[in-house]
MOPAC internal coordinates of N, CA, C and O (Angstrom, degrees):
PM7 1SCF
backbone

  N    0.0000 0     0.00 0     0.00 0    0    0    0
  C    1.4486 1     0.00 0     0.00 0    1    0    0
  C    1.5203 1   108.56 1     0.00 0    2    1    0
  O    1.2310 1   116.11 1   -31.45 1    3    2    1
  N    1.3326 1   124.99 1   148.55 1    3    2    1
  C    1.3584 1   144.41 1  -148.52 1    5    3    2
  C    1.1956 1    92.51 1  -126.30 1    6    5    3
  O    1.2310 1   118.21 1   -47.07 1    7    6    5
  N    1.7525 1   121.02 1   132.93 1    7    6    5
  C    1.7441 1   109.78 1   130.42 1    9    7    6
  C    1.0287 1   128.63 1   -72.76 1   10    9    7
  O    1.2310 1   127.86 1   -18.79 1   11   10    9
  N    1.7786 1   102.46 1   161.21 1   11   10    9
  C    1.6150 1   117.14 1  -160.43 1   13   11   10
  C    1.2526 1    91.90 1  -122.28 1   14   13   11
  O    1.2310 1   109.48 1   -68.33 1   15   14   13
  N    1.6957 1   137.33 1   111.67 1   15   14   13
  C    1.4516 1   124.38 1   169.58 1   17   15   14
  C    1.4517 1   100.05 1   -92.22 1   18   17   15
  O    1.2310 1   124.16 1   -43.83 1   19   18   17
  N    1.2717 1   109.62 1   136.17 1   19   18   17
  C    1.5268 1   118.84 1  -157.38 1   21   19   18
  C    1.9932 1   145.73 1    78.54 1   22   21   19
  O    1.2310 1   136.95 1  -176.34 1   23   22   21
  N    1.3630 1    84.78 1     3.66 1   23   22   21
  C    1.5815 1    87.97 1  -173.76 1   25   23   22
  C    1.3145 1   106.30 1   123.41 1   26   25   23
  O    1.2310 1   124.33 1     3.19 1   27   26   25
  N    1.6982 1   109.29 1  -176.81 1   27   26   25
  C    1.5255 1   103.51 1   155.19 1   29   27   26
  C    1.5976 1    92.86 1  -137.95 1   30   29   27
  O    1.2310 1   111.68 1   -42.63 1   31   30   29
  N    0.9652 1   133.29 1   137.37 1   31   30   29
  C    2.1638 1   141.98 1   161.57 1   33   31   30
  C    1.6344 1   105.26 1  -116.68 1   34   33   31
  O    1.2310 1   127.70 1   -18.06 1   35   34   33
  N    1.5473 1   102.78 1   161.94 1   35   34   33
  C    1.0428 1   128.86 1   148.58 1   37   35   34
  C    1.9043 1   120.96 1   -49.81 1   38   37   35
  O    1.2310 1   131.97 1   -51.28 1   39   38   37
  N    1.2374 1    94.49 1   128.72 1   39   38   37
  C    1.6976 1    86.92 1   159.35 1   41   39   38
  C    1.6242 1   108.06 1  -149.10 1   42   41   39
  O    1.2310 1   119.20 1    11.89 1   43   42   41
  N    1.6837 1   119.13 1  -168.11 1   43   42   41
  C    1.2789 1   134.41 1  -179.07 1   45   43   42
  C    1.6578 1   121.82 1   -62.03 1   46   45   43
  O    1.2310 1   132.15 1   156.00 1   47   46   45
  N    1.3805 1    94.13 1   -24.00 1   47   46   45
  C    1.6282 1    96.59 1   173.59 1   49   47   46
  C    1.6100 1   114.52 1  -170.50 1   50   49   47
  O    1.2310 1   116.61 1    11.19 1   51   50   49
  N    1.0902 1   124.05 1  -168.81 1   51   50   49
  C    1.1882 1   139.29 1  -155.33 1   53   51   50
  C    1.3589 1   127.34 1  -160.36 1   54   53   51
  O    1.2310 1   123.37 1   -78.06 1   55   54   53
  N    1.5343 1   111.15 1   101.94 1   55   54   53
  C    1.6270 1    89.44 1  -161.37 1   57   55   54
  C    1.7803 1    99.71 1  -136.30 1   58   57   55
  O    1.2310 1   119.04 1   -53.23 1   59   58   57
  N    1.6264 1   119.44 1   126.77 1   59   58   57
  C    1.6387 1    99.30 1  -154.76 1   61   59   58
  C    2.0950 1    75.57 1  -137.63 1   62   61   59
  O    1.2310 1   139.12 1   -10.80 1   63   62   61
  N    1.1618 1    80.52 1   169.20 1   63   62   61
  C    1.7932 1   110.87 1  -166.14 1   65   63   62
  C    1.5822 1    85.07 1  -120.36 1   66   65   63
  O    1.2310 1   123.01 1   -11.88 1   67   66   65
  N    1.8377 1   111.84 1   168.12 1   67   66   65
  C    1.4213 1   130.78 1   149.27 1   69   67   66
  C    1.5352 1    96.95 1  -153.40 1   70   69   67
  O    1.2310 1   118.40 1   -69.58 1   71   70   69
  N    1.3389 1   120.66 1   110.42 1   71   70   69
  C    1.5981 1   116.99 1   177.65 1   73   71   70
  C    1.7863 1    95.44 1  -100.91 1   74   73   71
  O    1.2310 1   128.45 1   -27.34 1   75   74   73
  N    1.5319 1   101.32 1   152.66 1   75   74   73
  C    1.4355 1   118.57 1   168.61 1   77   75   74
  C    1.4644 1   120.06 1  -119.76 1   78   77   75
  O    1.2310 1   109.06 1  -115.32 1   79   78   77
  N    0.9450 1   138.09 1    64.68 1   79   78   77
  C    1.4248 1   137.32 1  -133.34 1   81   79   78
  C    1.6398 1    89.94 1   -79.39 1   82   81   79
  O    1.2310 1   100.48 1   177.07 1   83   82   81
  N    0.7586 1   153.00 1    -2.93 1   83   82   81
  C    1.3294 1   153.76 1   174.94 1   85   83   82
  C    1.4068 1   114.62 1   -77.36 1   86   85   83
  O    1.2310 1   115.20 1   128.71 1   87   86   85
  N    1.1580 1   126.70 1   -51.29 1   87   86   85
  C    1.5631 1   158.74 1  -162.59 1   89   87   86
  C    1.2856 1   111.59 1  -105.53 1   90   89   87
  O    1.2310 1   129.58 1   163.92 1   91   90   89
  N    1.5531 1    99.15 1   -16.08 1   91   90   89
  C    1.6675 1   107.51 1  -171.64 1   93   91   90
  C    1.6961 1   125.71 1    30.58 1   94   93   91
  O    1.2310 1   126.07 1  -134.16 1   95   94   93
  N    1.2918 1   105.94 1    45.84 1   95   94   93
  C    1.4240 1   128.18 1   156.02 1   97   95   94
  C    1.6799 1   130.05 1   -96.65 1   98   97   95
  O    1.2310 1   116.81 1   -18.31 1   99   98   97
  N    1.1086 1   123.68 1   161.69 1   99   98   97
  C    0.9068 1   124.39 1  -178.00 1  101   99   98
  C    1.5790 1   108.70 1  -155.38 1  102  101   99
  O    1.2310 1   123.76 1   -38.14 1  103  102  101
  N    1.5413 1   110.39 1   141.86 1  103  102  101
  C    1.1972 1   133.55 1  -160.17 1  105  103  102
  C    1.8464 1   117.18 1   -97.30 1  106  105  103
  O    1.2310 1   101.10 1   -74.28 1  107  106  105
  N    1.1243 1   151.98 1   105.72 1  107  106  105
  C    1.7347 1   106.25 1  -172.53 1  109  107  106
  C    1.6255 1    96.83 1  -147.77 1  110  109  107
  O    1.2310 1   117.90 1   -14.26 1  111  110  109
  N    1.1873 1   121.61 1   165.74 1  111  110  109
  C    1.0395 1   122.39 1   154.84 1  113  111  110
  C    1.5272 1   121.68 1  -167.58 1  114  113  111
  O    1.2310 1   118.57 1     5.59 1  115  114  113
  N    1.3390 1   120.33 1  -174.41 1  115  114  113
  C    1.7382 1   109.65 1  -172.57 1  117  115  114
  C    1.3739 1   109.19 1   167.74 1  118  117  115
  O    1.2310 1   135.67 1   -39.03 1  119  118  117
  N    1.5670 1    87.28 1   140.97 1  119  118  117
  C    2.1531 1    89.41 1  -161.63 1  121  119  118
  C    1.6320 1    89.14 1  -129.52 1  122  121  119
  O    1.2310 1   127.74 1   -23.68 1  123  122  121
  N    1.1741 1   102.71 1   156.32 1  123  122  121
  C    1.6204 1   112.20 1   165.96 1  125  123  122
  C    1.9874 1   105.94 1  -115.19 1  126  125  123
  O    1.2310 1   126.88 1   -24.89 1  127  126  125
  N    1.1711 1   104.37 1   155.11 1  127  126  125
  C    1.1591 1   132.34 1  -167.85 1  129  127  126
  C    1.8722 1   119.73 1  -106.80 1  130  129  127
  O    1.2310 1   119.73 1   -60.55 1  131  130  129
  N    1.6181 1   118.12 1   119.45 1  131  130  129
  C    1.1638 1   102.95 1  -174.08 1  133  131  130
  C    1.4281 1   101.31 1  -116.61 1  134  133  131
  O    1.2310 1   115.48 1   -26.53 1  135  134  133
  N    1.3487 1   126.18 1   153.47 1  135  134  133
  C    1.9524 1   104.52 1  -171.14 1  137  135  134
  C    1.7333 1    85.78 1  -110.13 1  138  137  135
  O    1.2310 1   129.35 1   -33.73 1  139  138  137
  N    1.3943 1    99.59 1   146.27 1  139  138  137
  C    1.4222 1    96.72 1  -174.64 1  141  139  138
  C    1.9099 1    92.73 1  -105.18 1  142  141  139
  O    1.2310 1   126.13 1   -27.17 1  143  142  141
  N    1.1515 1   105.82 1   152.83 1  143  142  141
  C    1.5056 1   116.26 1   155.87 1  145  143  142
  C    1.2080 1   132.91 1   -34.90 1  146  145  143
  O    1.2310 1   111.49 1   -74.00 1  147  146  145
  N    1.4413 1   133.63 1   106.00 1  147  146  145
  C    1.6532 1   121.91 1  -177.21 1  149  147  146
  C    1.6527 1   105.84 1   -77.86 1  150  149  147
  O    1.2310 1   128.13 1   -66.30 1  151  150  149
  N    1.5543 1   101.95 1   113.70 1  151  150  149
  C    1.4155 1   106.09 1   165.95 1  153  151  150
  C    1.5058 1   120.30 1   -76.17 1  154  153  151
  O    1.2310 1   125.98 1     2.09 1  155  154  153
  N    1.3224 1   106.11 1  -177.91 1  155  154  153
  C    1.8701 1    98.05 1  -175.79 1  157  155  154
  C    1.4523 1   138.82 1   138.23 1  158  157  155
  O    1.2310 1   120.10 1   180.00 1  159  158  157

């Protein structure tokens, strides 16, 4: 578990790293977010 300075929210996307500097690899990935309409 991580601190959050300020909260934590929703947003439009998401974009995260994992470096290995040893192995000199790197990890990454990242999605964007569409909010759909609540029907009803």
């Amino acid at each position: 578990t991580l601190a959050a300075l300020g909260g934590i929210r929703g947003g439009e996307r998401f974009t995260m790293e994992l470096e290995d500097p040893v192995l000199r690899r790197k990890l990454s990935h990242e999605y964007r977010v569409k909010v759909l309409p609540v029907e009803g």
